[in-house]
PyMOL CGO cylinders between C-alpha atoms (Angstrom):
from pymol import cmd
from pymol.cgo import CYLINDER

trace = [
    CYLINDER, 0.00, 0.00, 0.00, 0.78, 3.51, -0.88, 0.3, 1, 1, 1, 1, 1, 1,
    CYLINDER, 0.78, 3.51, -0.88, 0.78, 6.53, 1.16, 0.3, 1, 1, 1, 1, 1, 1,
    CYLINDER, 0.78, 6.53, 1.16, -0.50, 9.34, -0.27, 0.3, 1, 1, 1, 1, 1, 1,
    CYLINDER, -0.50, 9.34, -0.27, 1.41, 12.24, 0.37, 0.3, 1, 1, 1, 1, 1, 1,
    CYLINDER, 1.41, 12.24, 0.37, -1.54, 14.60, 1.62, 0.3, 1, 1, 1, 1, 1, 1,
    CYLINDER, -1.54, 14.60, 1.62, -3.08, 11.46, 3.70, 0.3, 1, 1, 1, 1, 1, 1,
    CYLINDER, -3.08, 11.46, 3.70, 0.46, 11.89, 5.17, 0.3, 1, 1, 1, 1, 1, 1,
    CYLINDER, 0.46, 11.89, 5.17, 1.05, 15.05, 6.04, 0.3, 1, 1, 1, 1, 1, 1,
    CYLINDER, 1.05, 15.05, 6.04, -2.23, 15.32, 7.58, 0.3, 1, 1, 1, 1, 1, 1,
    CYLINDER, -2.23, 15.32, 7.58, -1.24, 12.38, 9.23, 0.3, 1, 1, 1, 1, 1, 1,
    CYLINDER, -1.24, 12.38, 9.23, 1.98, 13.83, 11.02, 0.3, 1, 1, 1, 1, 1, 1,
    CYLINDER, 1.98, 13.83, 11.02, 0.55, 17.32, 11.31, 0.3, 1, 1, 1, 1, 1, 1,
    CYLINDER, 0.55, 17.32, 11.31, -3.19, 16.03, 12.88, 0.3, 1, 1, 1, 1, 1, 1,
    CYLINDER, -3.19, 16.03, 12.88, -1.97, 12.40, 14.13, 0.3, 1, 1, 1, 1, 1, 1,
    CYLINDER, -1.97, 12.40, 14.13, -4.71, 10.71, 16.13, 0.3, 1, 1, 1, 1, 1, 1,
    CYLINDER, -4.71, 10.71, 16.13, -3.51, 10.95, 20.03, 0.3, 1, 1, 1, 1, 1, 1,
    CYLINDER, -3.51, 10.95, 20.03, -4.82, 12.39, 22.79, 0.3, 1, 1, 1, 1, 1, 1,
    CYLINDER, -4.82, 12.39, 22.79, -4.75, 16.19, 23.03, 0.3, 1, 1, 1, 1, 1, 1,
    CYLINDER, -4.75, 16.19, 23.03, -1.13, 17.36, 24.75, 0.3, 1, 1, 1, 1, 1, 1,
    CYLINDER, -1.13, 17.36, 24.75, -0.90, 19.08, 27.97, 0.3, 1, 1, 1, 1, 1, 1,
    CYLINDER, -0.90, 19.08, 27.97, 0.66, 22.23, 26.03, 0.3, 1, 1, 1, 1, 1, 1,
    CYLINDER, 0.66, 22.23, 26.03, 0.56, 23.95, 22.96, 0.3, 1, 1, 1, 1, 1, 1,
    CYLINDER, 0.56, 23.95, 22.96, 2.87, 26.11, 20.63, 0.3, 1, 1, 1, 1, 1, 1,
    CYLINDER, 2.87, 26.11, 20.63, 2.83, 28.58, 18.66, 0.3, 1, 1, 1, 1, 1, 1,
    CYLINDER, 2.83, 28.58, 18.66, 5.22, 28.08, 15.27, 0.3, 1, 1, 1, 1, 1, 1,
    CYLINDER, 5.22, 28.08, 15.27, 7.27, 31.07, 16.01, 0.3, 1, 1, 1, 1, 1, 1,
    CYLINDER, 7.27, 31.07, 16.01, 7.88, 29.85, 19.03, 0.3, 1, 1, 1, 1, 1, 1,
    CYLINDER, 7.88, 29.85, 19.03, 8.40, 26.75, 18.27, 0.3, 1, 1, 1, 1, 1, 1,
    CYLINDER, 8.40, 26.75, 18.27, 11.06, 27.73, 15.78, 0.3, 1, 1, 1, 1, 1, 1,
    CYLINDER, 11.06, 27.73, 15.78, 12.97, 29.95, 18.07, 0.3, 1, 1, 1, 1, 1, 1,
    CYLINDER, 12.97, 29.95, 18.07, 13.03, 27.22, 20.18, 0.3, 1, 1, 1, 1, 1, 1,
    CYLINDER, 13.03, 27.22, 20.18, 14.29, 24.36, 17.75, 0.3, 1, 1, 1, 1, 1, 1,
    CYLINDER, 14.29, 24.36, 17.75, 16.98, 26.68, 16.31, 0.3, 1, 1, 1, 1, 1, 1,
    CYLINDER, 16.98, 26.68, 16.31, 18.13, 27.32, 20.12, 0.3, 1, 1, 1, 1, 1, 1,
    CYLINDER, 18.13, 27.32, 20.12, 19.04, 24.25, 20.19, 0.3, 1, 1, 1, 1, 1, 1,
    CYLINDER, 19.04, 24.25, 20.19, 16.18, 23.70, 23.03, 0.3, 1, 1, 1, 1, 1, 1,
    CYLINDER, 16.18, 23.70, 23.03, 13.25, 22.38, 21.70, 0.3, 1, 1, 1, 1, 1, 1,
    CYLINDER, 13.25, 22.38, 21.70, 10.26, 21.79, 24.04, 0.3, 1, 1, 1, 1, 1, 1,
    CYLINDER, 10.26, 21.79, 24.04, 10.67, 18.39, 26.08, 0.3, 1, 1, 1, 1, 1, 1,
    CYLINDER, 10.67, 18.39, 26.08, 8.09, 15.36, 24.65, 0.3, 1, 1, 1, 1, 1, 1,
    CYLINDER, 8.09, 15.36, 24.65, 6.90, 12.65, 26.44, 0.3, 1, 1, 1, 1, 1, 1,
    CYLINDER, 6.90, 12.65, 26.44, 6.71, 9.19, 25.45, 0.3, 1, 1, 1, 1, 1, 1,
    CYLINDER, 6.71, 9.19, 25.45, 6.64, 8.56, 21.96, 0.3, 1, 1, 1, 1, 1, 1,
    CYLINDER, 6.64, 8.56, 21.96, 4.06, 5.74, 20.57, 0.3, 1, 1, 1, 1, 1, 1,
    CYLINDER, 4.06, 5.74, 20.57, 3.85, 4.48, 16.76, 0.3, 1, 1, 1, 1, 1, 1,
    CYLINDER, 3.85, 4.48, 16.76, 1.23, 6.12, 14.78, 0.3, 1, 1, 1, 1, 1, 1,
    CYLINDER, 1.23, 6.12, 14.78, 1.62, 3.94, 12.01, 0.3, 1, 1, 1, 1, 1, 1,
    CYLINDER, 1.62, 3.94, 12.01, 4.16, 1.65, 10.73, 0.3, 1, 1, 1, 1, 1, 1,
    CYLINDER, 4.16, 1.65, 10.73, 3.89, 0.49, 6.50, 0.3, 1, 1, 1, 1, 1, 1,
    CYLINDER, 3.89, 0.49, 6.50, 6.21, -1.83, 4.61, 0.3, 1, 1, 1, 1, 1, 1,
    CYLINDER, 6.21, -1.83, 4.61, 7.89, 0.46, 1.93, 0.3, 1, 1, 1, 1, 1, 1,
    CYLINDER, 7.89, 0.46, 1.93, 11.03, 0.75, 0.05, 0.3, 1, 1, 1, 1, 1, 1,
    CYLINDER, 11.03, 0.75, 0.05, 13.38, 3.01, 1.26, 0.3, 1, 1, 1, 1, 1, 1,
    CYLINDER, 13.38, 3.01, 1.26, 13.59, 5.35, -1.85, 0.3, 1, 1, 1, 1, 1, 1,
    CYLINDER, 13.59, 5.35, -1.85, 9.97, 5.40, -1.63, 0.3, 1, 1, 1, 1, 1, 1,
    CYLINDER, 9.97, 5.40, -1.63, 10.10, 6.52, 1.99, 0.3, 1, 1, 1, 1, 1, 1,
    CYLINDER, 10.10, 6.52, 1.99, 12.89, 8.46, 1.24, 0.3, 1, 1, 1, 1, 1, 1,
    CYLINDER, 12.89, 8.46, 1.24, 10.41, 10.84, -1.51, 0.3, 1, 1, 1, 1, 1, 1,
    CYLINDER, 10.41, 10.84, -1.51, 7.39, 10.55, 0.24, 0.3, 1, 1, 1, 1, 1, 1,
    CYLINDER, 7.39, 10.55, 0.24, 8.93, 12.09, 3.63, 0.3, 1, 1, 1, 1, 1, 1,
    CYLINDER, 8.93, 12.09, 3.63, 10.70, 14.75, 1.95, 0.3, 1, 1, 1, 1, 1, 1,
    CYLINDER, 10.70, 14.75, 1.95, 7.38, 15.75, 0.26, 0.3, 1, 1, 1, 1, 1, 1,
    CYLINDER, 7.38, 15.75, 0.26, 5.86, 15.75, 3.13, 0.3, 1, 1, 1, 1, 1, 1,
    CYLINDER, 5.86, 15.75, 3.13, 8.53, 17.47, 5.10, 0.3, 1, 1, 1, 1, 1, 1,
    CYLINDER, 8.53, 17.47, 5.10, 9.42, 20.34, 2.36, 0.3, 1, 1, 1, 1, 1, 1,
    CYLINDER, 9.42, 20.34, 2.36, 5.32, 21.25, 2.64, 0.3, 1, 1, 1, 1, 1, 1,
    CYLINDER, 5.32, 21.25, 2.64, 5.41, 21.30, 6.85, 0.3, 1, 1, 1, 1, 1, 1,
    CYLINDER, 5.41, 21.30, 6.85, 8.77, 23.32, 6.97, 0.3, 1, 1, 1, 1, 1, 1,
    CYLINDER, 8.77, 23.32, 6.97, 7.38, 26.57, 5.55, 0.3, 1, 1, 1, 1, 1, 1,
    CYLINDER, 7.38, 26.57, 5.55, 5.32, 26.46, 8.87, 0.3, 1, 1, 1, 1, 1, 1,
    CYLINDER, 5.32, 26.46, 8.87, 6.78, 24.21, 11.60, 0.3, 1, 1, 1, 1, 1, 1,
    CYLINDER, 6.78, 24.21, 11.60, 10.23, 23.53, 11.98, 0.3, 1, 1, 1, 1, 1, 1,
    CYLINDER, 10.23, 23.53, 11.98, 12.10, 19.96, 10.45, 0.3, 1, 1, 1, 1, 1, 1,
    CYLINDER, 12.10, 19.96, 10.45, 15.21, 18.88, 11.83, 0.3, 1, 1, 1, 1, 1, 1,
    CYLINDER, 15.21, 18.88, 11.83, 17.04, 16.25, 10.27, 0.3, 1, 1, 1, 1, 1, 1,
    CYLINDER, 17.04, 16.25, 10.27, 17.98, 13.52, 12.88, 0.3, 1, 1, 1, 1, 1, 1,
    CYLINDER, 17.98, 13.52, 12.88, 20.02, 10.71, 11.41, 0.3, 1, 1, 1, 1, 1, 1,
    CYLINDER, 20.02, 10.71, 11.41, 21.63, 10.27, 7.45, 0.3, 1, 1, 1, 1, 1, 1,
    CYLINDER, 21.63, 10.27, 7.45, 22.77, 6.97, 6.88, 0.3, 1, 1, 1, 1, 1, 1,
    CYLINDER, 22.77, 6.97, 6.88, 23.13, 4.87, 3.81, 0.3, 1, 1, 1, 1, 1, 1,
    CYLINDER, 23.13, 4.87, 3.81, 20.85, 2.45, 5.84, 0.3, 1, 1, 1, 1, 1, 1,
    CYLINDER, 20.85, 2.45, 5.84, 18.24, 4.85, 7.31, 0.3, 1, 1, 1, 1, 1, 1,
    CYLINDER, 18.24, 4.85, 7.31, 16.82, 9.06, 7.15, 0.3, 1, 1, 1, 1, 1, 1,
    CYLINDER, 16.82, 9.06, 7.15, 15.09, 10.21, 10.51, 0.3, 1, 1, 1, 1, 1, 1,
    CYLINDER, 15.09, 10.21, 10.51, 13.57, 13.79, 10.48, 0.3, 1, 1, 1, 1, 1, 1,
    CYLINDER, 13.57, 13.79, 10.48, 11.82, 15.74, 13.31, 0.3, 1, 1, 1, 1, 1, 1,
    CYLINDER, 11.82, 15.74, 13.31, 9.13, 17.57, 13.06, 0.3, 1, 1, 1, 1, 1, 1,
    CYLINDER, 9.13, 17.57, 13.06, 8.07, 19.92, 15.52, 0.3, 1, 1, 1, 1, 1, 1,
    CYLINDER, 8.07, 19.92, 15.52, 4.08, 20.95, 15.51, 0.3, 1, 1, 1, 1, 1, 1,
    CYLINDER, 4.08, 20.95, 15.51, 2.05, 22.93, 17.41, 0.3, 1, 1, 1, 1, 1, 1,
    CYLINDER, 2.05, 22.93, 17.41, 1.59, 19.98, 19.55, 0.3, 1, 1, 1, 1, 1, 1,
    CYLINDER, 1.59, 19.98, 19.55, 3.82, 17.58, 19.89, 0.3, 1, 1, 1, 1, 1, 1,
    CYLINDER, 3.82, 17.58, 19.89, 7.25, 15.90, 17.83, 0.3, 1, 1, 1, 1, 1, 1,
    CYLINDER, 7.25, 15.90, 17.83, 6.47, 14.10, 14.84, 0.3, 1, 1, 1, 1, 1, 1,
    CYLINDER, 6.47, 14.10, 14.84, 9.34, 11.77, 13.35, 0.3, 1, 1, 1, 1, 1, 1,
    CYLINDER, 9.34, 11.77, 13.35, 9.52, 9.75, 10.12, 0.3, 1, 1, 1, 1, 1, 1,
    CYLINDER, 9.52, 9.75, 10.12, 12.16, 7.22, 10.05, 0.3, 1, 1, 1, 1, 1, 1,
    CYLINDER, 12.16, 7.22, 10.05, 13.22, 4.96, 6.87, 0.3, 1, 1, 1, 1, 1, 1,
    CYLINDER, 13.22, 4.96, 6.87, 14.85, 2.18, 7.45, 0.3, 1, 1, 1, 1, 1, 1,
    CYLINDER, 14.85, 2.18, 7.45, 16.05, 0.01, 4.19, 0.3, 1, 1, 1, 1, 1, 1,
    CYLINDER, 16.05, 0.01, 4.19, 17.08, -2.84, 6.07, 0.3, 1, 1, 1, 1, 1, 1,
    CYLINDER, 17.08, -2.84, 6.07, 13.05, -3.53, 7.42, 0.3, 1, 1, 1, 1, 1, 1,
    CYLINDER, 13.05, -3.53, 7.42, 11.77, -1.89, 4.14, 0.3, 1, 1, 1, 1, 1, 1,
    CYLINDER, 11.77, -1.89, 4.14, 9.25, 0.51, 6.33, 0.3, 1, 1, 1, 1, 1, 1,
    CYLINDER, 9.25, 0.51, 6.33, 8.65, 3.64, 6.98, 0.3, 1, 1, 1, 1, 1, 1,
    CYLINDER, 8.65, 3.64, 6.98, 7.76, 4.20, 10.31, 0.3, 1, 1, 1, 1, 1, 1,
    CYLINDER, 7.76, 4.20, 10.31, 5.96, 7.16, 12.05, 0.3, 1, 1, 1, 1, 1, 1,
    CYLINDER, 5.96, 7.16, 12.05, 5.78, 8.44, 15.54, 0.3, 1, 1, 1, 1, 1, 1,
    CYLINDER, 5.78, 8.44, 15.54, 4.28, 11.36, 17.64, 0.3, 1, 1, 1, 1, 1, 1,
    CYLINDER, 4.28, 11.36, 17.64, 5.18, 12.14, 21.28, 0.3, 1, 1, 1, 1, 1, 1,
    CYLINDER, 5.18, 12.14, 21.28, 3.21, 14.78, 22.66, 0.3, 1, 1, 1, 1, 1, 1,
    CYLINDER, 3.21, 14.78, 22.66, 4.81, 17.96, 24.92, 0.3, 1, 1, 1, 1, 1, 1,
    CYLINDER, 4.81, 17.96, 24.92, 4.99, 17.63, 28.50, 0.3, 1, 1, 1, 1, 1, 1,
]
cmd.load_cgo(trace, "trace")
């Protein structure tokens, strides 16, 4: 199966969790990230895991990413011949997208702010 990339960005930017404790604001959020301090996150729990091949993943998170970075901040987390993770930070909680060409899946998490 496929992800579309719309289906996914809506699914990092609105994934289904419980509402977090607290809220921010992208501006704040991005002064934040770029301080090297980025608001602490609580525990982290899959939001969906899909078999797909790693240059797949590879496109569809950039996609993804490249439309959420003109308002949220994306940090890049790991570059590796044998995986990409990328952060993203929304208004209310981290989002990350890992690839991972050894499993063939792509792999996507949310942990909200404390």
């Amino acid at each position: 199966m496929r992800i579309r990339p719309l289906a996914l960005a809506a699914l990092c930017i609105l994934a289904a969790a419980p509402a977090a404790a607290r809220e921010y604001p992208a501006d704040e959020l991005r002064d934040l990230v770029d301080a090297g301090t980025p608001p602490a996150a609580g525990e982290a729990e899959t939001v969906r895991e899909e078999p797909m091949a790693f240059e797949a993943c590879v496109a569809s998170k950039k996609r993804v990413l490249d439309a959420a970075r003109a308002d949220y901040p994306v940090v890049e987390v790991l570059r590796s011949p044998g995986a990409e993770i990328d952060a993203l930070w929304s208004a209310d909680g981290v989002v990350r997208i890992n690839c991972s060409r050894a499993s063939g899946t792509m792999t996507i998490t949310r942990a909200p702010y404390r």
